[in-house]
C-alpha positions in Angstrom: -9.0 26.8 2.1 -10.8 26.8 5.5 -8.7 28.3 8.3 -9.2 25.3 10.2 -8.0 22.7 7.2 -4.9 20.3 7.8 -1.8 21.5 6.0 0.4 18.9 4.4 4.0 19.2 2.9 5.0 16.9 0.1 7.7 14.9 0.2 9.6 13.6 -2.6 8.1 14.5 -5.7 8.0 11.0 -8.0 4.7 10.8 -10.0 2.9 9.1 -7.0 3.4 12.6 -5.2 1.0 14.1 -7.9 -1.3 11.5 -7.5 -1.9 12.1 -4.1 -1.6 15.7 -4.5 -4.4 15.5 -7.1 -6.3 13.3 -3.9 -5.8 15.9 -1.4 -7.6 18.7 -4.2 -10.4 16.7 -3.7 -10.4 15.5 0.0 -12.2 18.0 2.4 -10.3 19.5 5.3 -6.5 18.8 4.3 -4.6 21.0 1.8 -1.2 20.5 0.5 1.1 23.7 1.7 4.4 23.2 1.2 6.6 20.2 -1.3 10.5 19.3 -1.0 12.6 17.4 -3.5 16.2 17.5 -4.1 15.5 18.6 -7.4 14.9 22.0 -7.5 13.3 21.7 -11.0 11.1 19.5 -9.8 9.7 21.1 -6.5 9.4 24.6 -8.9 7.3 22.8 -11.1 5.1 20.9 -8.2 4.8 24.2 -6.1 3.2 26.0 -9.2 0.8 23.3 -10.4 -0.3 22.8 -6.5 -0.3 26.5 -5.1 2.0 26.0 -2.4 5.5 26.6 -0.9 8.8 25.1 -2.4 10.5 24.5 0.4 14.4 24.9 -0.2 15.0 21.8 2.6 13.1 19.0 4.5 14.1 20.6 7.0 12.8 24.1 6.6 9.5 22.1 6.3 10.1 20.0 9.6 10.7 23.9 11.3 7.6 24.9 10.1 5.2 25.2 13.1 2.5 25.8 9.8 2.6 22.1 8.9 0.8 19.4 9.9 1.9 16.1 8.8 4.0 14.8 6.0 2.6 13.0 2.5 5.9 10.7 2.3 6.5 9.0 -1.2 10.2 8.9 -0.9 12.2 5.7 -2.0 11.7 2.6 0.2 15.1 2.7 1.4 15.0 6.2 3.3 11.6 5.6 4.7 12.6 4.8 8.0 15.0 8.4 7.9 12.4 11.1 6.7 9.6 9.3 8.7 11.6 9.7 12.1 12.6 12.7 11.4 8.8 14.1 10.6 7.7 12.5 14.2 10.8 13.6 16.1 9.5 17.0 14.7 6.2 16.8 16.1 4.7 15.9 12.3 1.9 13.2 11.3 3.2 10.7 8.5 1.3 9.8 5.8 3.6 6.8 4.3 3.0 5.2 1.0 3.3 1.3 1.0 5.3 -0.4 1.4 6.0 0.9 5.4 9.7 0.2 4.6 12.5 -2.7 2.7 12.5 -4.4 6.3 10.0 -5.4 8.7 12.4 -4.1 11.6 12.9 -0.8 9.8 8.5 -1.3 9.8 8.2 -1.6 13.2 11.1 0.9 14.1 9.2 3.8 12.0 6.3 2.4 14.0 7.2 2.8 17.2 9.0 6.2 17.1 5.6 7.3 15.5 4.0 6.1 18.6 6.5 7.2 21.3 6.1 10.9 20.5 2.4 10.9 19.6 2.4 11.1 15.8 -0.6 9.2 13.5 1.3 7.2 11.0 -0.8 6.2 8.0 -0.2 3.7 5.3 -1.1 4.2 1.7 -3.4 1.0 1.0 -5.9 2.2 -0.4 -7.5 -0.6 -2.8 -9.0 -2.3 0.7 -11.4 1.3 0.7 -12.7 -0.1 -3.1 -16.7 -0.8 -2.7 -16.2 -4.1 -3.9 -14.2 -5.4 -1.1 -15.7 -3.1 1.1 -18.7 -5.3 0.0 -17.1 -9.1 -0.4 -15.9 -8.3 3.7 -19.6 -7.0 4.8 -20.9 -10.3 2.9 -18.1 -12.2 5.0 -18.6 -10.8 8.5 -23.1 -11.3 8.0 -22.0 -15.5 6.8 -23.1 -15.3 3.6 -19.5 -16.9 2.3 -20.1 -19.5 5.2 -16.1 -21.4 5.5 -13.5 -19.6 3.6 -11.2 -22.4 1.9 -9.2 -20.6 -1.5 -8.6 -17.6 -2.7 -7.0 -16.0 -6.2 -5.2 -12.8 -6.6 -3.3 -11.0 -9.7 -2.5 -7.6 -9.5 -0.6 -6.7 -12.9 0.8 -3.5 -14.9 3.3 -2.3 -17.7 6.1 -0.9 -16.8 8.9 -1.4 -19.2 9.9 2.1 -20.5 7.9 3.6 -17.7 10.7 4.9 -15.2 14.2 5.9 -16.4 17.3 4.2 -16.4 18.6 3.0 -12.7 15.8 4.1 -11.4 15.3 2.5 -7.6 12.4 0.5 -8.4 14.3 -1.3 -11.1 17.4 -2.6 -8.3 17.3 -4.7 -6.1 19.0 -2.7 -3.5 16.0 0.0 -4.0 13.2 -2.3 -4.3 14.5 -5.7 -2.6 11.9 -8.8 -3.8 11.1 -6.3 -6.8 7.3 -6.1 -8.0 6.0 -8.1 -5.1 7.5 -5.9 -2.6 6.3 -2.8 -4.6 2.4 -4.1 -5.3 1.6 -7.0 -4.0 1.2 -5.5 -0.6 -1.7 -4.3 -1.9 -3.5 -7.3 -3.0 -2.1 -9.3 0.9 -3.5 -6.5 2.4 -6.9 -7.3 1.3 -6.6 -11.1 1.4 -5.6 -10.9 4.7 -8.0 -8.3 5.3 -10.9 -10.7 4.0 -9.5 -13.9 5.1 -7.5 -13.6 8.1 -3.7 -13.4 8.6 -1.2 -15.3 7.0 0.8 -17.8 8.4 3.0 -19.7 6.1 4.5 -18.7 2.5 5.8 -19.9 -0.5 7.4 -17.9 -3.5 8.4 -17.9 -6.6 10.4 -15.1 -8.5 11.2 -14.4 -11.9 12.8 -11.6 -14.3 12.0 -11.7 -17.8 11.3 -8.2 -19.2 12.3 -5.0 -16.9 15.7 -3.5 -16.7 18.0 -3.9 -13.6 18.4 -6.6 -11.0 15.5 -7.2 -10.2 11.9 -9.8 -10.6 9.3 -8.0 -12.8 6.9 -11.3 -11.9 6.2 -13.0 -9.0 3.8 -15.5 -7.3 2.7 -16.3 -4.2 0.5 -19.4 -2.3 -0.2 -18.4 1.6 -1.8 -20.7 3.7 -4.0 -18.2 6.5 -4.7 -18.8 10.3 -8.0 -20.4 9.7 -6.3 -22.6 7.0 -7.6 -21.6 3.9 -5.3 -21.3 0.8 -5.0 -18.3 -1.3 -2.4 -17.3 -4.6 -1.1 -13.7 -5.4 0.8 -13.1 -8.9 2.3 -9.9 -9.3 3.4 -8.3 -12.8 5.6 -5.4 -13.6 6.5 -6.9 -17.1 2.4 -7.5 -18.8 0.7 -5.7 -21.9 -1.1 -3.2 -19.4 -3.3 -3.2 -16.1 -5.5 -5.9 -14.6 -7.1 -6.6 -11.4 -8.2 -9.9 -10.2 -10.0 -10.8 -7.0 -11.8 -14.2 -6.4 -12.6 -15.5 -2.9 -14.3 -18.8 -2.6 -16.7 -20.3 0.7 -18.4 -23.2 1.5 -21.6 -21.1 0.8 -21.1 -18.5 -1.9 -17.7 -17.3 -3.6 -17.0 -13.7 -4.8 -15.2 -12.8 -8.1 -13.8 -9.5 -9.5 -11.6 -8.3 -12.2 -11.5 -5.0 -14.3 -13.2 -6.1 -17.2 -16.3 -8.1 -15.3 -16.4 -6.0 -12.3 -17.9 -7.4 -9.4 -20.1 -11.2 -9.4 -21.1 -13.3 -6.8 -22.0 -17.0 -6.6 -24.3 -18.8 -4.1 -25.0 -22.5 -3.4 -27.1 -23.9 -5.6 -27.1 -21.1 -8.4 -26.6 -22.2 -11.7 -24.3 -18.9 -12.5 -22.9 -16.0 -11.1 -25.1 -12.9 -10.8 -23.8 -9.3 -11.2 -23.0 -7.0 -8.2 -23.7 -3.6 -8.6 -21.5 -1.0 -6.7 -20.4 2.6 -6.8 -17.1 3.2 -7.6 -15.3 5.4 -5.1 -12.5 7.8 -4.8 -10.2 5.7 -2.6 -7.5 7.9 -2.7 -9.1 11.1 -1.8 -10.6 9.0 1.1 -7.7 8.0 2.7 -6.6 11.4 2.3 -9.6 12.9 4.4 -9.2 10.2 6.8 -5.2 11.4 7.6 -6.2 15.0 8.1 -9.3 13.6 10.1 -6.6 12.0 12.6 -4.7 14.9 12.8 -7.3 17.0 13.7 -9.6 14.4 16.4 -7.0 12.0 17.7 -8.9 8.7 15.8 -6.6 6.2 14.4 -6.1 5.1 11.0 -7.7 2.1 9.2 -4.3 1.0 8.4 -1.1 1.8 10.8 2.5 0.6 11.2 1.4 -2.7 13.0 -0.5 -4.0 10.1 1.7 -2.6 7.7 4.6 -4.4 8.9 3.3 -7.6 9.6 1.9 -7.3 5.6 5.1 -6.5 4.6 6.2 -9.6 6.6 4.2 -11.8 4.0 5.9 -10.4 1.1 9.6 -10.4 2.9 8.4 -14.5 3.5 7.9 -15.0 0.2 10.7 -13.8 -1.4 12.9 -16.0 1.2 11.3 -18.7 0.4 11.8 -18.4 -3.3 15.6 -17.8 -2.9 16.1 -20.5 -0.8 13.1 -22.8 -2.0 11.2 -23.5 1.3 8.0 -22.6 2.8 8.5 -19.5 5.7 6.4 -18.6 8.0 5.6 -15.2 8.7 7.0 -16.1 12.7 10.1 -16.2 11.5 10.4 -13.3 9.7 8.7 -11.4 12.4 11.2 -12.7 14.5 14.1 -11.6 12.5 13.0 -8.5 11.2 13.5 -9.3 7.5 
């Protein structure tokens, strides 16, 4: 590694932790230097596959005037703790979504990020995939003309996939269950192509996962500019699928895994195929963390907008337990 690259410590080391380890490998200018878990097992066997330091405490790494910044995939619930405790050391965050269980524990891990200097950034990285980076261009030059609907599904298998009592299967771990987990993703698109969010309604169901929590979830949003859109999120289908269709006045957009990308105009008798170059999303938003670091830019996605996203979620799943449309005001409002 360059002399002059970022150095990054790991912490808590679940699968995603490889995942992003595995981005870093392949992101210019960062490099991962040190990992902590509780599990000594565990940081052994992440220090050896990723060359670097197992750290025997988080805070041996947070005393380490070698380290850089933080890659922070610890459980929802202790977000708001490791995260203050990296910027109270005078170390970036990089924070995988969602920002925290709570929009006030959001905003709290935003501002103390702010108030001593830190760049917080938020792990969304399926807004960097070419296709919306496309559908938004397309957007912003008026080809969609007036946005009016939108439909999302973002959907995976994940029965037998963690162990028993594992956080994402409780309710006190992962409150609002798959939709808090991955729908973030999919609102922080629509909202990134269609404007904020204004009003929700939910609906929440458990049917195949272990634990107390939904494996399936829905949501209709009405946006600021008053289109309507739908998000359904699955932990509990026969595997992975994508969906993304946004419809205009003009010309609609729609995407999935199997179709890829196709777009419709006014006046065509079909769709026509979009051709795009798929990119490494995850290595991007690595680069783009260590770029922070190292020039003072901000991310494309900080605590701000990560909280108010998670604001949509925390909406929805109020509304589905007490069967009433929320706005996002009011959750703002009280922090949810």
């Amino acid at each position: 590694m360059s002399s002059d690259s970022i150095r990054l410590a790991s912490l808590g080391l679940g699968w995603w932790s490889d995942v992003l380890a595995d981005a870093v490998l392949r992101a210019p200018g960062v490099e991962i230097a040190s990992c902590f878990s509780r599990s000594e097992d565990k940081r052994k066997t992440f220090a050896e596959k990723y060359n670097c330091n197992a750290a025997n405490s988080y805070e041996e790494i947070l005393n380490d005037t070698n380290i850089d910044g933080i890659i922070n995939t610890t459980p929802n619930n202790v977000h708001l703790e490791t995260s203050s405790q990296a910027a109270t050391a005078g170390k970036h965050v990089f924070l995988d979504k969602p920002i925290a269980n709570s929009v006030a524990e959001g905003m709290e891990i935003t501002r103390i990020c702010k108030e001593a200097g830190i760049k917080l950034s938020i792990g969304f990285q399926r807004r960097r995939e070419n296709q919306f980076r496309w559908i938004n261009k397309s957007i912003h030059d008026g080809k969609f003309g007036v946005l009016v609907q939108a439909e999302a599904n973002i959907s995976r298998d994940r029965l037998g996939k963690f162990e028993a009592g594992h956080w994402r299967y409780s309710s006190e771990g992962m409150p609002g269950g798959v939709m808090l987990q991955i729908g973030p993703h999919y609102v922080d698109v629509l909202e990134m192509l269609i404007g904020p969010v204004v009003d929700v309604s939910g609906m929440l169901s458990q049917l195949v996962l272990p634990g107390d929590n939904p494996d399936v979830a829905g949501l209709v949003m009405k946006h600021e500019n008053g289109a309507i859109s739908t998000l359904n999120a699955g932990y509990a289908s026969a595997g992975e699928n994508y969906v993304m269709n946004i419809y205009g006045k003009k010309a609609s957009a729609f995407f999935d895994l199997t179709n890829g990308l196709n777009f419709f105009e006014q006046g065509d008798t079909a769709p026509h195929s979009i051709t795009f170059e798929q990119n490494d999303t995850l290595a991007e938003q690595m680069e783009e963390f260590g770029r922070c670091i190292r020039d003072g830019s901000e991310p494309e996605v900080g605590g701000e907008w990560a909280s108010r996203s998670l604001a949509v979620i925390r909406a929805g799943v109020k509304s589905a337990r007490e069967r009433r449309f929320v706005s996002i005001e009011e959750i703002m409002e009280t922090g949810e």
